[in-house]
C-alpha positions as CSV (number, residue, x, y, z in Angstrom):
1,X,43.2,291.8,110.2
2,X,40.9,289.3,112.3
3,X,42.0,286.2,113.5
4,X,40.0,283.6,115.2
5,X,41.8,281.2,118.1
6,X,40.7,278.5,119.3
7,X,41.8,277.1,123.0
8,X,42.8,273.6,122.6
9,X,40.8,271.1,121.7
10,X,37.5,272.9,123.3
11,X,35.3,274.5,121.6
12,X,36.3,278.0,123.0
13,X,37.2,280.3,120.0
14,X,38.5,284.1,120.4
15,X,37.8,286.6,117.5
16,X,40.0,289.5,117.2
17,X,41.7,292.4,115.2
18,X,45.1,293.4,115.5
19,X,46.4,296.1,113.0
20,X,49.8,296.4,114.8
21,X,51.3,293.0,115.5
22,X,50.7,289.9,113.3
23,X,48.1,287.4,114.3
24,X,51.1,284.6,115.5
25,X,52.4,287.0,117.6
26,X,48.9,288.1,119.3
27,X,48.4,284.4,119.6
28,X,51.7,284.4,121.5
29,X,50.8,287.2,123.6
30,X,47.5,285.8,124.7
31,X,49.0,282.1,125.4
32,X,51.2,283.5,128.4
33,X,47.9,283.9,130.5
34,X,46.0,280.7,128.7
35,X,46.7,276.8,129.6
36,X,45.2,275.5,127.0
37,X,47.3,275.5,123.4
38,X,45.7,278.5,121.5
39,X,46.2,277.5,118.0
40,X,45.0,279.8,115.0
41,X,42.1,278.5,112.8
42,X,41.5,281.6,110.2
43,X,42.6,284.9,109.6
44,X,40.3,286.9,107.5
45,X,40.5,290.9,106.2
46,X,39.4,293.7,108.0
47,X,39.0,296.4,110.3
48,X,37.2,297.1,113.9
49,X,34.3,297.4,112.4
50,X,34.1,293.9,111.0
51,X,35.2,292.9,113.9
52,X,32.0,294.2,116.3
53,X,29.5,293.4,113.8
54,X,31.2,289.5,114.4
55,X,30.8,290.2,118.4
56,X,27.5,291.6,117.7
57,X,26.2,288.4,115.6
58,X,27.8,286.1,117.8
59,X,26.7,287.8,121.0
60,X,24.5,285.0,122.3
61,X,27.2,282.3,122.2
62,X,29.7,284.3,124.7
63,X,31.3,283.1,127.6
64,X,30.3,284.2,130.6
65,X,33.4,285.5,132.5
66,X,36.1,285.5,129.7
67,X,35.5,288.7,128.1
68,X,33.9,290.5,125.1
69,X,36.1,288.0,122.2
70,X,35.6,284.6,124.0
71,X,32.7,282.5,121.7
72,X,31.6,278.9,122.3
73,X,31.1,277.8,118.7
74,X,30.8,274.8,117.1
75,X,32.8,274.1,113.6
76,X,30.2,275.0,111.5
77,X,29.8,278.8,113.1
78,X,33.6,279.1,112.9
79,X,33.5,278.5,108.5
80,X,30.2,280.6,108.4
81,X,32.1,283.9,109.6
């Protein structure tokens, strides 16, 4: 399953997959190192696959420095995925 979090009010967003835990408790996971409120805005089917081909069309809006899944996107690039 993806998932896509977004930090707080920001607009910060982290797409991911988990196929082991649910997305709630990823988002738990991932708030223990995060001070803003990571809230989940969509959770959508499918597999790893989807999931790069989302990093890969998305690539230019990364954030520098926060890893491979961190996107600065506005609202409207959130409902297109």
């Amino acid at each position: 399953m993806l998932y896509i979090l977004r930090a707080g009010l920001t607009s910060a967003y982290k797409i991911g997959f988990t196929a082991e835990t649910s997305p709630d408790a990823r988002r738990q996971a991932l708030q223990t190192g995060n001070h803003e409120q990571l809230t989940i805005v969509a959770t959508l089917e499918g597999d790893q696959n989807d999931e790069a081909m989302v990093h890969r069309d998305l690539a230019a809006h990364q954030i520098p420095h926060a890893g491979t899944e961190w996107f600065q996107l506005t609202t409207l690039q959130v409902e297109a995925i």
